[in-house]
C-alpha positions as CSV (number, residue, x, y, z in Angstrom):
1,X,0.0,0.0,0.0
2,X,1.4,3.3,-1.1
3,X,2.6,5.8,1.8
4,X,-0.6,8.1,1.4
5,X,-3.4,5.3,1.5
6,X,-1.3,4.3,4.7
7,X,-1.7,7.8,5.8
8,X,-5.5,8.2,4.8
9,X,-6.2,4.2,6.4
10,X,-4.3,5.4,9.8
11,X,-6.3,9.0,10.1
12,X,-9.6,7.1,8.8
13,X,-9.4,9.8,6.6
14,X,-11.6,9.2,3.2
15,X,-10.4,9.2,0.0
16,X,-13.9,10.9,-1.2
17,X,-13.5,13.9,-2.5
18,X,-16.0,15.8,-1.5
19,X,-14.6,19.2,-1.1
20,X,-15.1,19.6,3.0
21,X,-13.2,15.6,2.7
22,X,-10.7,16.9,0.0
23,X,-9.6,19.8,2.7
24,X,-9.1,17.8,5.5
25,X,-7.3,15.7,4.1
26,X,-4.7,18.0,2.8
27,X,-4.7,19.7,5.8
28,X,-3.4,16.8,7.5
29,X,-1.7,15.2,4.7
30,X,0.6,19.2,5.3
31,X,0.7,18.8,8.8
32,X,2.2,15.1,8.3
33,X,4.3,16.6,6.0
34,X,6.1,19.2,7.9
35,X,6.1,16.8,10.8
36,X,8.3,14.2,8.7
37,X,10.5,16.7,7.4
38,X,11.2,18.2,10.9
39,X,12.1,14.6,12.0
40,X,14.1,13.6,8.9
41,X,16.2,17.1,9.2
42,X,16.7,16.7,13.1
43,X,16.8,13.3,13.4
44,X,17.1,11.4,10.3
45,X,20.8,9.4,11.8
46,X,19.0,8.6,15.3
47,X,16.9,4.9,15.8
48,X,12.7,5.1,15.7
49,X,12.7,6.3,19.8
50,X,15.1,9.5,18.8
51,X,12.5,10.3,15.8
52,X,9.7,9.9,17.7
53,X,11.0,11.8,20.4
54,X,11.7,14.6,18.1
55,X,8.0,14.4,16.6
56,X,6.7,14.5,20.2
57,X,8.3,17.2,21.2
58,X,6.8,19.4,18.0
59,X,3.5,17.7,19.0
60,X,3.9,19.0,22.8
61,X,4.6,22.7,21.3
62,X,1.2,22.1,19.3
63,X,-0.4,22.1,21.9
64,X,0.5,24.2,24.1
65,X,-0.3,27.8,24.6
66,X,3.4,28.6,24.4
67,X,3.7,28.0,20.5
68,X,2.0,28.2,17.1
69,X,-1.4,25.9,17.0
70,X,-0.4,23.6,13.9
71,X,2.9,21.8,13.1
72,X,3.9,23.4,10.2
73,X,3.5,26.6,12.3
74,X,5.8,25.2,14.9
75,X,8.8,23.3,12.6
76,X,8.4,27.1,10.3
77,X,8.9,29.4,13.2
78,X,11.6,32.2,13.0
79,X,12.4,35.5,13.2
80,X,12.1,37.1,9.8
81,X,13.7,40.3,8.6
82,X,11.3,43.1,7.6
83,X,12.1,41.8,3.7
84,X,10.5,38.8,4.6
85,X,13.9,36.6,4.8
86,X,14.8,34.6,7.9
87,X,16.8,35.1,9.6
88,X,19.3,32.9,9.9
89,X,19.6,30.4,12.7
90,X,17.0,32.4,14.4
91,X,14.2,29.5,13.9
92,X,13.3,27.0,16.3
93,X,14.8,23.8,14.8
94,X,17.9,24.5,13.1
95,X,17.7,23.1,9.7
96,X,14.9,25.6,8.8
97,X,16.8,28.5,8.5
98,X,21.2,27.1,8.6
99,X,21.5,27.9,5.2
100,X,21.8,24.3,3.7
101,X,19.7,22.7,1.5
102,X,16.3,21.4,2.6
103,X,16.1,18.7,-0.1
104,X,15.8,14.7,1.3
105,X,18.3,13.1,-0.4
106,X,17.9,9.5,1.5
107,X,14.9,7.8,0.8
108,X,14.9,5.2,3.5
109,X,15.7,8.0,6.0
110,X,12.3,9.8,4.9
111,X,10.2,6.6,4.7
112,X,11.4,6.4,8.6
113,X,10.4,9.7,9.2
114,X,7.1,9.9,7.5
115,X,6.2,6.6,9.2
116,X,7.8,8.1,12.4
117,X,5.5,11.2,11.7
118,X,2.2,8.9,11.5
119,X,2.9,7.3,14.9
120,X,3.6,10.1,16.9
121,X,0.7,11.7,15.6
122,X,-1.8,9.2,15.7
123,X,-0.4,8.1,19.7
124,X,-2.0,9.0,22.5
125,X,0.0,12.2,23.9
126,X,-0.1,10.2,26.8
127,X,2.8,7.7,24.9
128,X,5.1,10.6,25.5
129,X,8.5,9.6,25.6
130,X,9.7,13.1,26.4
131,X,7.8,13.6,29.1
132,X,6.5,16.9,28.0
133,X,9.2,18.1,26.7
134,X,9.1,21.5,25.0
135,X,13.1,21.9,23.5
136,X,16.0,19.2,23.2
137,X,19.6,20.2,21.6
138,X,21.9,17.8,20.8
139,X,25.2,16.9,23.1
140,X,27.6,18.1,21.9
141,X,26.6,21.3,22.3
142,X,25.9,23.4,25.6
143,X,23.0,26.1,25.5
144,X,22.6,29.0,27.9
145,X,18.8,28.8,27.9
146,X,19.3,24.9,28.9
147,X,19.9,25.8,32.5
148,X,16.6,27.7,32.8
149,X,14.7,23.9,31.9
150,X,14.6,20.9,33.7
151,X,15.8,18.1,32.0
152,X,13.4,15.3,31.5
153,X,15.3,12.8,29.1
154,X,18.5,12.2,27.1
155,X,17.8,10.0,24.3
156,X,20.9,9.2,21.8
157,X,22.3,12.6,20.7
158,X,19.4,14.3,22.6
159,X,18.9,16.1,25.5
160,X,14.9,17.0,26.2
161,X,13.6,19.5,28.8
162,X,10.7,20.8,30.0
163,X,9.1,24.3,32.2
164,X,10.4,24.0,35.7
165,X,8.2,22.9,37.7
């Protein structure tokens, strides 16, 4: 079965296209979208816990009041020049806005993260793995803002935090 009826049989989303049908599903044919790149860009080299992990923790800024409403919202936010431009690694997940190329060039890597996109969100938030984690940064780097957060998990090259509580 090809990725998208995979997609459409895991939302129960119909393939009908009547146009309120046809909407929704693009709307969450994006949203899956922009979840699978943000998990192939920052996690594409880590095993199916690291990319979920980095899909929840997009998911947790969905929904809270902290942070855009829908995913694409979330993986696309930046600060942006009065031109328009981003600016550069000003955005909330680095790969948006380095510089580099955004173009997948491994094709097993994006099949992981699309499928890696579906689980997380399809799962129960609940299945969180993060444990409500709102930022993460890989370690081998050493952010000021990290000591403001408590840490709730390291996974791989991952390090997740939360709000103090």
């Amino acid at each position: 079965m090809g990725i998208q009826k995979t997609i459409a049989a895991a939302l129960g989303v119909t393939l009908l296209f009547s146009p309120q049908a046809a909407a929704k599903e693009l709307d969450i044919r994006e949203e899956l979208y922009c979840l699978a790149t943000n998990i192939y860009f920052e996690s594409r080299n880590q095993p199916q816990v690291g990319r979920v992990a980095v899909g929840q923790v997009t998911m947790n800024r969905v929904n809270s009041p902290k942070f855009p409403n829908t995913v694409c919202e979330v993986v696309h936010q930046a600060k942006y020049y009065p031109s328009g431009r981003i600016d550069l690694h000003s955005c909330q997940f680095s790969w948006y806005c380095d510089g580099k190329s955004d173009v997948v060039t491994n094709q097993e890597a994006w099949d992981e993260s699309m499928y890696s996109a579906l689980f997380v969100y399809t799962s129960d938030p609940l299945l969180d793995v993060v444990d409500g984690a709102l930022w993460y940064h890989a370690t081998y780097t050493s952010p000021e803002w990290a000591e403001h957060y408590q840490k709730t998990v390291q996974i791989n090259e991952h390090i997740f935090y939360k709000e103090k509580e």
